[in-house]
C-alpha positions in Angstrom: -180.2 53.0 124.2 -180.2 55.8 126.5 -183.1 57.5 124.6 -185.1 53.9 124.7 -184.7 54.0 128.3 -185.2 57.2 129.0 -188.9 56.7 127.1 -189.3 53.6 129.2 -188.8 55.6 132.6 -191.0 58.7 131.1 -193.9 56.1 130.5 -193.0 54.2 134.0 -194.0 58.0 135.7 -196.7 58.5 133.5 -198.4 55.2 134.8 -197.8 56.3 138.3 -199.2 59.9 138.0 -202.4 58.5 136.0 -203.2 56.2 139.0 -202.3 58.8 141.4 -204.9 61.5 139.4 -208.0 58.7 139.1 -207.8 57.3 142.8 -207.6 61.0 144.0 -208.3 61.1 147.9 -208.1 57.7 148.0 -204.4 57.2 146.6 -201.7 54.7 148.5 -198.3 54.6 147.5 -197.4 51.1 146.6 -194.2 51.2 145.4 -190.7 53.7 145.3 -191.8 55.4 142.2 -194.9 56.9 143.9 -193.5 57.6 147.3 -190.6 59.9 144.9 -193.8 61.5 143.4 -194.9 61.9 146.3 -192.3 63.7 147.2 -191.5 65.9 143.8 -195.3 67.3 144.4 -194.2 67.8 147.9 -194.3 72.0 148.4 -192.6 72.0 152.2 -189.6 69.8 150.8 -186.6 71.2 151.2 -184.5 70.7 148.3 -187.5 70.3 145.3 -187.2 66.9 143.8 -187.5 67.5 139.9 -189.1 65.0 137.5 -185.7 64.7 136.1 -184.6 63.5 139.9 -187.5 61.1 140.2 -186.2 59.5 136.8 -182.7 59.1 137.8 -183.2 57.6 141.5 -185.8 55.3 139.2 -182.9 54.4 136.8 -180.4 53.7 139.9 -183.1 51.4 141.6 -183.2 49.0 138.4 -179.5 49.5 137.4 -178.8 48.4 141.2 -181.2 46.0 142.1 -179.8 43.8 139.0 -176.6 45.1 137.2 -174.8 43.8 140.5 -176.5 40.4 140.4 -176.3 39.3 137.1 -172.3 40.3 137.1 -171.6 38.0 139.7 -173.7 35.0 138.6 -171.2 35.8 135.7 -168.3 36.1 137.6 -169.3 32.5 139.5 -169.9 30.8 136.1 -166.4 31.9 134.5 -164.5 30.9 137.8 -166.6 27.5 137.4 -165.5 27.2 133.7 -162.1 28.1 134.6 -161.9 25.4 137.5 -164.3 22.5 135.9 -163.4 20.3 138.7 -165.3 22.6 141.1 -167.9 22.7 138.5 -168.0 19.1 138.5 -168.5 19.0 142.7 -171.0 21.4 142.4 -173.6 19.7 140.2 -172.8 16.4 142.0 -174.0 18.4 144.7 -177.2 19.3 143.2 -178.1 15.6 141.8 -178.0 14.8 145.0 -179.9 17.2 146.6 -182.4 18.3 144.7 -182.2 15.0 141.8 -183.2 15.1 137.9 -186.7 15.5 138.4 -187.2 19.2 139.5 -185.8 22.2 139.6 -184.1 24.3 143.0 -186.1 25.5 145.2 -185.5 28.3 148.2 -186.0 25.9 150.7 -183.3 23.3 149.2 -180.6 26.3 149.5 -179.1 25.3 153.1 -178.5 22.2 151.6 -176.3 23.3 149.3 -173.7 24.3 150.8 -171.1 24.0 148.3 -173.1 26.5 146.0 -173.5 28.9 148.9 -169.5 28.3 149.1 -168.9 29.6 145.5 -171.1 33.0 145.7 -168.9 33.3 148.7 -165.8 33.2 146.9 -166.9 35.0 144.2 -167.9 37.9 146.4 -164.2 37.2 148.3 -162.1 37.4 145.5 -160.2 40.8 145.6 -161.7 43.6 144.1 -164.9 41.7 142.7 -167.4 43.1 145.1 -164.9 46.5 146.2 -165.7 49.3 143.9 -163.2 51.6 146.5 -160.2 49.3 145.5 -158.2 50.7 143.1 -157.7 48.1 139.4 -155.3 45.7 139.1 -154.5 42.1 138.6 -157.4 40.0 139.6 -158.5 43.5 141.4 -155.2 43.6 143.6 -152.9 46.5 144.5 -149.5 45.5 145.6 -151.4 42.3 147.1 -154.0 44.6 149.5 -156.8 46.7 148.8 -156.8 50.2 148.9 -159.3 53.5 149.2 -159.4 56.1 147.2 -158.5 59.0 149.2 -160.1 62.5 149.5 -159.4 65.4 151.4 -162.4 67.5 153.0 -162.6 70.7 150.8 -164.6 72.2 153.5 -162.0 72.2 156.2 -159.9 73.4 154.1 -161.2 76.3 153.6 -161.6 77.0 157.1 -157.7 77.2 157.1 -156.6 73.9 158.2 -155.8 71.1 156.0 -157.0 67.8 157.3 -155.5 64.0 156.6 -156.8 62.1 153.8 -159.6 59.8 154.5 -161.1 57.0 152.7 -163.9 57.5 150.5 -167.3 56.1 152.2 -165.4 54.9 155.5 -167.9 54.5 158.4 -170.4 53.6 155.7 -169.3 51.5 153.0 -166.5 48.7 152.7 -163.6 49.1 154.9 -160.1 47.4 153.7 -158.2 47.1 156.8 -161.4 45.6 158.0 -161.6 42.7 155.3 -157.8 42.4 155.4 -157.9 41.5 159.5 -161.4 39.2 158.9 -159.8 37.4 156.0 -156.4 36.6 158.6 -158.9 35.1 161.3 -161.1 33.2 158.4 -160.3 29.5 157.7 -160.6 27.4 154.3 -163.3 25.7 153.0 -163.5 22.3 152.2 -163.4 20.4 148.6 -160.7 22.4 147.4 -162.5 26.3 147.7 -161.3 28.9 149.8 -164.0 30.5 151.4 -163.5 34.0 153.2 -166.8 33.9 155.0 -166.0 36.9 157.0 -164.6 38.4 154.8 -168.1 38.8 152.9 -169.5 39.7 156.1 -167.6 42.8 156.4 -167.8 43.8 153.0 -171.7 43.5 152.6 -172.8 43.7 156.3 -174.2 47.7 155.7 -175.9 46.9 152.1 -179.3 47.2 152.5 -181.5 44.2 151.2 -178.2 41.8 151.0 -179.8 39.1 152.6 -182.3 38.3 150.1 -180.5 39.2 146.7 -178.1 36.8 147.6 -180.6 33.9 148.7 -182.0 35.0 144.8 -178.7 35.5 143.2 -177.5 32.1 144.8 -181.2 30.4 143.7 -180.4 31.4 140.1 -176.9 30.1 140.2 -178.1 26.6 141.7 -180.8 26.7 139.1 -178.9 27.4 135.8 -176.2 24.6 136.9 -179.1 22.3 138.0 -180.6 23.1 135.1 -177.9 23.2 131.8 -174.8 21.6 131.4 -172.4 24.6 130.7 -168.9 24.3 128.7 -167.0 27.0 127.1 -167.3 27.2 123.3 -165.7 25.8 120.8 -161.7 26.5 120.6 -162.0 28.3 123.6 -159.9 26.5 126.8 -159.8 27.0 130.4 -156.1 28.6 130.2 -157.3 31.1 127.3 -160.6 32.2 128.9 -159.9 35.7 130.3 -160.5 36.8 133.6 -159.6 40.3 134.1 -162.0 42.6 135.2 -163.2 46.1 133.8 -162.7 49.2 136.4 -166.1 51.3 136.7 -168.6 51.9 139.9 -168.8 47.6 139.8 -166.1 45.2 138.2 -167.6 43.8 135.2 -165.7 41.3 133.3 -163.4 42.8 130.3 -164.6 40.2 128.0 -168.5 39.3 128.1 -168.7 35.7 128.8 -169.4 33.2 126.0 -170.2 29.8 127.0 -172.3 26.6 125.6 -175.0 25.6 127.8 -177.0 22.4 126.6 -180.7 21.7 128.8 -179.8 18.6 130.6 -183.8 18.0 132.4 -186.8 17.0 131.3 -188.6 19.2 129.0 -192.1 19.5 130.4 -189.7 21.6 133.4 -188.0 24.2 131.1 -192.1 24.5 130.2 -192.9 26.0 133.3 -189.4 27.8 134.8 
């Protein structure tokens, strides 16, 4: 796998370069991967960017822009199969909205705002969207989150020893923060708790939030809209596991298996 990729992203720069030698003068950058070549032929830069570099930051910008959106359309979908009442409200939702005779669109999203309620939660729930709290049950540690802590090697060894400070505070997620937001939140209605503020806190600084989760949100309406889901055979809501694997995101220990059966008319599957 790694080697398959690594030919994919070797080709991916190859593209790039060739357009960048036949348009010459004349050359625009029109994406990330030719401003980053820009940059590794760059002579005044100071710290070179290699081709090796311009790979990695490549690899990071696909890993990123989808690894965290497909694991928590999966995370919604197991919560949904693990609650089917809240499954049930949600597609009652949608045949109401939207009806049997199309599929979601953008512009039917703030009318849905029991879908917008579950990526919500999903994001909420302890530890799903916190890659700084430490593993647990359901991503909790003694009921709170917590940092990882570091201590500044560079004061150090200018001969005092400083506190221990969080990991990416001032930048990143804070926990005291999400902890005093989630005492001032209220519920939501229809039986799901939604932290709204909560989210807010935790995803306020992450650059282009706004409209992966009006996509991440779209494809959730859209596969619920779209299939009737149920978990498969022998498999039952008490059994399905929902603990979480510890890495730089919180993917689910156990890939999620389900049964999902097309439930529109054909001719709109035709032209998803």
């Amino acid at each position: 796998m790694s080697r398959q990729f690594g030919r994919f992203l070797e080709r991916v720069l190859d593209e790039h370069n060739e357009r960048r030698r036949l348009e010459g003068e004349r050359f625009v950058a029109r994406d990330m991967v030719d401003v980053l070549l820009q940059l590794a032929h760059d002579p005044d830069l100071e710290v070179p960017l290699r081709r090796d570099n311009v790979k990695a930051l490549t690899q990071d910008l696909i890993i990123g822009g989808t690894d965290t959106s497909w694991m928590t359309i999966e995370w919604a979908v197991s919560e949904l199969l693990k609650n089917p009442e809240l499954l049930t409200k949600a597609t009652t939702e949608l045949d109401r909205v939207v009806r049997r005779d199309r599929l979601v669109r953008e512009s039917d999203l703030p009318h849905l705002p029991y879908i917008d309620c579950i990526i919500k939660e999903t994001l909420r729930a302890p530890g799903r969207a916190d890659a700084g709290a430490a593993p647990g049950p359901r991503g909790r540690v003694g009921g709170r989150l917590r940092h990882p802590r570091r201590h500044d090697g560079a004061r150090e060894r200018l001969g005092h020893r400083p506190r221990p400070c969080p990991v990416g505070r001032g930048r990143g997620v804070q926990a005291g923060a999400v902890r005093r937001e989630q005492g001032r939140c209220s519920g939501g209605g229809d039986g799901l708790q939604v932290q709204d503020a909560a989210v807010r806190v935790r995803l306020a600084d992450v650059p282009g939030v706004h409209p992966r989760l009006r996509e991440v949100t779209l494809s959730l309406a859209n596969l619920l809209h779209g299939f009737a889901c149920r978990l498969s055979d022998g498999m039952t809501e008490e059994n399905l596991c929902m603990e979480e694997t510890y890495q730089l995101t919180l993917p689910r220990k156990v890939p999620l298996e389900a049964i999902v059966e097309p439930k529109l008319p054909a001719m709109l599957y035709a032209g998803a």
